[in-house]
N, C-alpha and C positions, 0 to 999 in steps of 0.2 A: 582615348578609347576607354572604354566603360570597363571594370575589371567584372568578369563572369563571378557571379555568385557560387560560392560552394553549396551543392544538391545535397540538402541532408534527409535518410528515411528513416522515423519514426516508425517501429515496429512494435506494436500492443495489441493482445488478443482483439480490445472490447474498446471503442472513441467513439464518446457523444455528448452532447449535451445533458440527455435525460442519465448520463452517471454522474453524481455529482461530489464522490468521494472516492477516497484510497489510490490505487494507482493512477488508474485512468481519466484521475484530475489532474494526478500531476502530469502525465503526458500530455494532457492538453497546454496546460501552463505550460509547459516548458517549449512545447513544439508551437506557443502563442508566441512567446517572447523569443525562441531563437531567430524566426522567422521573420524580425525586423531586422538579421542580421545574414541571415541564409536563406536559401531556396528550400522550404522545410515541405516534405511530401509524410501524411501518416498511409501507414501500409496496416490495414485492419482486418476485421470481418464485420459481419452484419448483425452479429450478436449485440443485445446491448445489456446482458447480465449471464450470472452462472448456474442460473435455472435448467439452463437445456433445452427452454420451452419457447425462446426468443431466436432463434437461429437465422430468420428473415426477418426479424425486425427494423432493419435498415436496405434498404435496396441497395443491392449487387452494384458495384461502377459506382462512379465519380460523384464525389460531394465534397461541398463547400461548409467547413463552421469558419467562423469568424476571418474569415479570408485566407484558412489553410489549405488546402488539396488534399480528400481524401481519397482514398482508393480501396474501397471493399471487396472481399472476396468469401464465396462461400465456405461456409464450415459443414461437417460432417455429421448428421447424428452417431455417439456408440455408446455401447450399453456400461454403465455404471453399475454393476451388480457385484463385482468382485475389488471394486475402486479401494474401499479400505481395509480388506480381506489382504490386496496386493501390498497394502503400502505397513501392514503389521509384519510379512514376510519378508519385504525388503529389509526393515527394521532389523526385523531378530538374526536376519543372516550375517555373518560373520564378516562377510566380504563386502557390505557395506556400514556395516557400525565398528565404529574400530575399537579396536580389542586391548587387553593390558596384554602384551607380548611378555611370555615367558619360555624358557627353553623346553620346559614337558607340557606345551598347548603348540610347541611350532608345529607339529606333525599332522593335529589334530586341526588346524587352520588350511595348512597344506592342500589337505583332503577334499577337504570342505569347498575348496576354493577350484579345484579341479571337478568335484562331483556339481559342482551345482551354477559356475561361470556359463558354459555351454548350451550347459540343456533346461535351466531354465530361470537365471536370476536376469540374465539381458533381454529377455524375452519378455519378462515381466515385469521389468521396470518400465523399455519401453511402453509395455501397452499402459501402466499406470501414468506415464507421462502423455501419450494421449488424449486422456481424460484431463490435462489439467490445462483450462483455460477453452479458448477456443483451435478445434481441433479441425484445422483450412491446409490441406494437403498444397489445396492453390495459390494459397498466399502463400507457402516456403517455396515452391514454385518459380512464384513471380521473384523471390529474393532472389537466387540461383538464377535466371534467366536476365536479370536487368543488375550484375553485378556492378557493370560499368557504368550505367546510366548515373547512377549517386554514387556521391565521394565519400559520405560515411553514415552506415548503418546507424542507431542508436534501440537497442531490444532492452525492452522496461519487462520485468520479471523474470528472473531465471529458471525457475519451473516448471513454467508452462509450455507447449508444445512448441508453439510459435518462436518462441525462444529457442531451445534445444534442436527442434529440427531446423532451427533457421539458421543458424549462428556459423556454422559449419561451412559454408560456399562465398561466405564474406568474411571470415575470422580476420582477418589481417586491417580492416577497413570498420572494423566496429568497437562500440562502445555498449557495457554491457551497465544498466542502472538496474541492480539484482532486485531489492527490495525483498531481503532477507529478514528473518526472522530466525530464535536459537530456537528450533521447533526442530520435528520428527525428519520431517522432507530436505529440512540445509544437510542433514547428518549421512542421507543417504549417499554412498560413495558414487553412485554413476552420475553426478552433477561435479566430478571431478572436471571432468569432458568440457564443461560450460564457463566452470571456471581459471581453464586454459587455454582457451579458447580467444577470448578477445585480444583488441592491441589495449584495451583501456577498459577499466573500469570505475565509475562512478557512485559511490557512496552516497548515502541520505544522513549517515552518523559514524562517530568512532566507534561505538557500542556493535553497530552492522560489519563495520570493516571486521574486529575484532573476533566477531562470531563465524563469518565467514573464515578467514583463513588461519582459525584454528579446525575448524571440521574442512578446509579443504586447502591443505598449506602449499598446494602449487600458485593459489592464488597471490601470495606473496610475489612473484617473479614476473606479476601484470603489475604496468603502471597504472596509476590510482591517484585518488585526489577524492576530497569530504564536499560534497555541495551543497543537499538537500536541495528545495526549491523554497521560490517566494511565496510570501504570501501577498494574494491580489485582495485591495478593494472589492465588497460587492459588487460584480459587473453589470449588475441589471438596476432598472429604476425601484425604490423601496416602494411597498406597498400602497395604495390610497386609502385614506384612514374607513372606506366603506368595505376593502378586502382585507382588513387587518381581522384576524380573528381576535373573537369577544375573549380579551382574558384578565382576570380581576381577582387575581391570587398570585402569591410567588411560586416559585417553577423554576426546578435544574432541570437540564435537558439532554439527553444522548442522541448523537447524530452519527447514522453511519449503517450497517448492514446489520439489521436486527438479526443474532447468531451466537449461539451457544459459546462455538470458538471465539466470539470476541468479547466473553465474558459479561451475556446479557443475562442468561438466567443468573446468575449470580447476584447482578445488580439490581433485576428485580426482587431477589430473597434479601437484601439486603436493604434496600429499600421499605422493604415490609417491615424490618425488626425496628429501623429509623422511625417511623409512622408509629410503632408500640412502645418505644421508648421516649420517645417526645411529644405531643400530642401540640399539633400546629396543624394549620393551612397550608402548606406547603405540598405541592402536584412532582411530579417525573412527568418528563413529557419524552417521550420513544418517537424519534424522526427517522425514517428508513426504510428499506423494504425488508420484510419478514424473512428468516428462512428458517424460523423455526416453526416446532411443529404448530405452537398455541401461542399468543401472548396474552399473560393474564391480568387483563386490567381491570381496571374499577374505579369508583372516584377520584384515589389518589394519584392514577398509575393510567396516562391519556396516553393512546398511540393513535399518532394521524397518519402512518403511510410513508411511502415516497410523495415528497411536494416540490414545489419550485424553489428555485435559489433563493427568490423573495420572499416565499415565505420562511423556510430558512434560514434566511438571514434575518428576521425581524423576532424570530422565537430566541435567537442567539442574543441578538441584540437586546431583549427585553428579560432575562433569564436571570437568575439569582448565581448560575456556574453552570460551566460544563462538568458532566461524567464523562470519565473515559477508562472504562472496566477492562480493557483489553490483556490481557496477559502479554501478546504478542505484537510490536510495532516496528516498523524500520522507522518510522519518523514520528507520525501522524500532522496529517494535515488540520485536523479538527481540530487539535489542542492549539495550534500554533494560530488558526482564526479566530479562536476565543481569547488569546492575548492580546492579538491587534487588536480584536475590540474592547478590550478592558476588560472582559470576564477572569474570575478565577477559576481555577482546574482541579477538581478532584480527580486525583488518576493512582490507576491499580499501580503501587511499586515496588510489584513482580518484576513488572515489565521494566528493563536496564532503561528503555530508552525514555520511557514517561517518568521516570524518578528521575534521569538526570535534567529533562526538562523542568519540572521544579525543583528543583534544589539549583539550579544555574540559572531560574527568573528569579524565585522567590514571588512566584504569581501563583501559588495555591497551596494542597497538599496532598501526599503522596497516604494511601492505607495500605494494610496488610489484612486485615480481617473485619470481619461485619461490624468490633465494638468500636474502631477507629475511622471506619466508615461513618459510622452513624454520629462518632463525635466529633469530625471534620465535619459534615454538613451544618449543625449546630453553632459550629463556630464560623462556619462562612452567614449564615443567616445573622448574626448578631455582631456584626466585625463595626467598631465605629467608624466614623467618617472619617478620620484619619488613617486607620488600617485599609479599608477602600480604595481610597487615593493609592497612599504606596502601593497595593497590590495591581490596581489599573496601571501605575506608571512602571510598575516591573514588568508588566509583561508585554506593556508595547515598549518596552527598550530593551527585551532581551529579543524579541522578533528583529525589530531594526535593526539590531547590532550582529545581529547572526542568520539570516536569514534574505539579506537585501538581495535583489534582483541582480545589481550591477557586479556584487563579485560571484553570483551563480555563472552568468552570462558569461564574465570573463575567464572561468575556468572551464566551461566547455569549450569555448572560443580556443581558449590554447592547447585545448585536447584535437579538437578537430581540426585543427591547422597543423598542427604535428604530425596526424594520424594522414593525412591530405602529402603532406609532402614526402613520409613513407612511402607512400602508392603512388 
């Protein structure tokens, strides 16, 4: 007799194909490859970005990627006008950034904590947690109504609404893959809730574990395990050499959600001073969708957009390095594609988790300010053909060695069999 597959739900605001980076690639990967192993269902919305302006972009009910079951649900419009108004007052209040405890501020905390819990810090953190991700009353809904139907939840982001208000009517039966960052929002106390909440929780890095349950140390008393995700082969056919765009210059590349927060203006200022300091041929090519106000480009400095994975994948593949300016990353999946494919990495190392990615490849290198920027790119253009090589085979054997599918798989595998025969 055939043994029944364990029913696992995949909960993420935003699943599609047309996203082709940060989380909601990795949910797809993950909920690709569990699913030659389980009965893998994603529980969505229709959303397929964090515009506000896409909310029906994907029709309501049942769809098919790559032979997973999706199940979409509407989300809400609300009004974002007080969004970062909220999240500077959660910030600065006391009850949620934690404090150096001294014995003449206890009284003064006391206070504070009574005057302002009630009447208006839960009130308005909620409504700032609302606003973050896609906000589908129907999808937390459907979790709470089909408890029993799947054996274990798996909620990618812990900040977002889908997350928070989901997590609670399945706590016992989930698995929480936070995709934290040491940022403003980890630090806020009412995501305590979230991170007590699961039977398990899944890591992308020790650098994320670390940040995490120091700004929220009930986390410590969840069990836990480090996985990150693989990295897949281009899954589509490569270009034909008549849709390849004309390009006949060398060119780094940034790929990812053209954004302030992820340290684009920067890169473009920085860029600029690289171009008056060295006087070469060498382009920025900006792959993404915009959400900033302007991008300012010009001969050196090309933005094409959101494009397909094939093209994507053929800019990556033909590219002199990745940029990756980010300040903030729980993993990053772009950097660890650009090793498989032999690229080197210029990455901001600010960011814990991009600096330990080079310095544990030895596939690129790590800056701190615009003069080190501009003298890493220099020396990645002129690296001889033996520096080349080494750095190609550093960073497809720190991906392979860290990275592979089969001990990702094996480690959720023993979470969800664990978590499966608690319930």
């Amino acid at each position: 007799m055939e043994t029944r597959k364990s029913k696992v739900a995949v909960v993420i605001s935003r699943y599609g194909k047309e996203i082709n980076g940060g989380a909601e690639l990795h949910a797809r990967y993950l909920a690709e490859h569990l699913n030659e192993i389980f009965d893998v269902t994603v529980l969505t919305s229709c959303e397929n970005d964090d515009s506000r302006k896409n909310n029906t972009y994907y029709p309501k009910g049942e769809d098919i990627i790559n032979g997973i079951q999706i199940l979409r649900f509407e989300s809400e419009p609300k009004d974002r006008t007080y969004e970062n108004k909220w999240l500077r007052y959660l910030d600065k209040n006391s009850i949620y950034k934690k404090a150096r405890f001294t014995l003449s501020n206890f009284l003064k905390l006391t206070i504070k904590k009574i005057k302002y819990r009630d009447k208006n810090i839960d009130k308005i953190f909620n409504s700032w947690v609302e606003l973050q991700g896609a906000y589908s009353p129907a999808l937390v809904n459907h979790i709470a109504a089909n408890r029993e139907k799947y054996d274990v939840f798996i909620f990618f982001l812990y900040y977002q609404y889908t997350t928070y208000a989901g997590i609670g009517s399945v706590a016992g039966k989930s698995i929480l893959i936070p995709i934290a960052h040491d940022d403003t929002s980890l630090h806020l106390r009412g995501f305590d809730k979230i991170f007590s909440s699961p039977a398990f929780i899944m890591y992308n890095s020790v650098s994320e574990k670390d940040w995490v349950e120091a700004a929220h140390p009930v986390a410590k008393k969840i069990k836990s395990d480090i996985a990150g995700v693989g990295r897949d082969k281009p899954e589509s056919e490569p270009l034909t050499p008549e849709e390849q765009p004309n390009i006949d210059y060398p060119y780094f590349v940034y790929i990812g959600r053209i954004h302030e927060a992820k340290g684009c203006k920067t890169l473009i200022e920085y860029f600029k001073h690289f171009k008056q300091k060295y006087i070469n041929d060498v382009k920025l090519v900006l792959i993404g969708k915009n959400f900033m106000d302007e991008i300012e480009t010009s001969d050196d400095i090309i933005y094409t957009g959101f494009i397909s994975e094939q093209e994507k994948s053929f800019y990556l593949e033909n590219c002199t390095g990745l940029i990756i300016p980010s300040p903030y990353e729980s993993l990053s999946m772009v950097t660890l594609e650009a090793m498989i494919m032999g690229k080197p990495v210029l990455a901001n190392g600010y960011c814990d988790v991009l600096k330990k990615h080079i310095e544990l490849s030895h596939a690129g290198y790590a800056y701190y300010d615009k003069e080190e920027y501009a003298t890493a790119l220099d020396k990645l253009l002129n690296l001889t053909d033996k520096e080349k090589d080494a750095m190609v085979n550093n960073g497809i054997s720190y991906v392979e060695a860290n990275y592979g599918w089969d001990s990702i798989l094996d480690k959720f595998s023993k979470a969800i069999n664990e978590i499966k025969r608690m319930n």
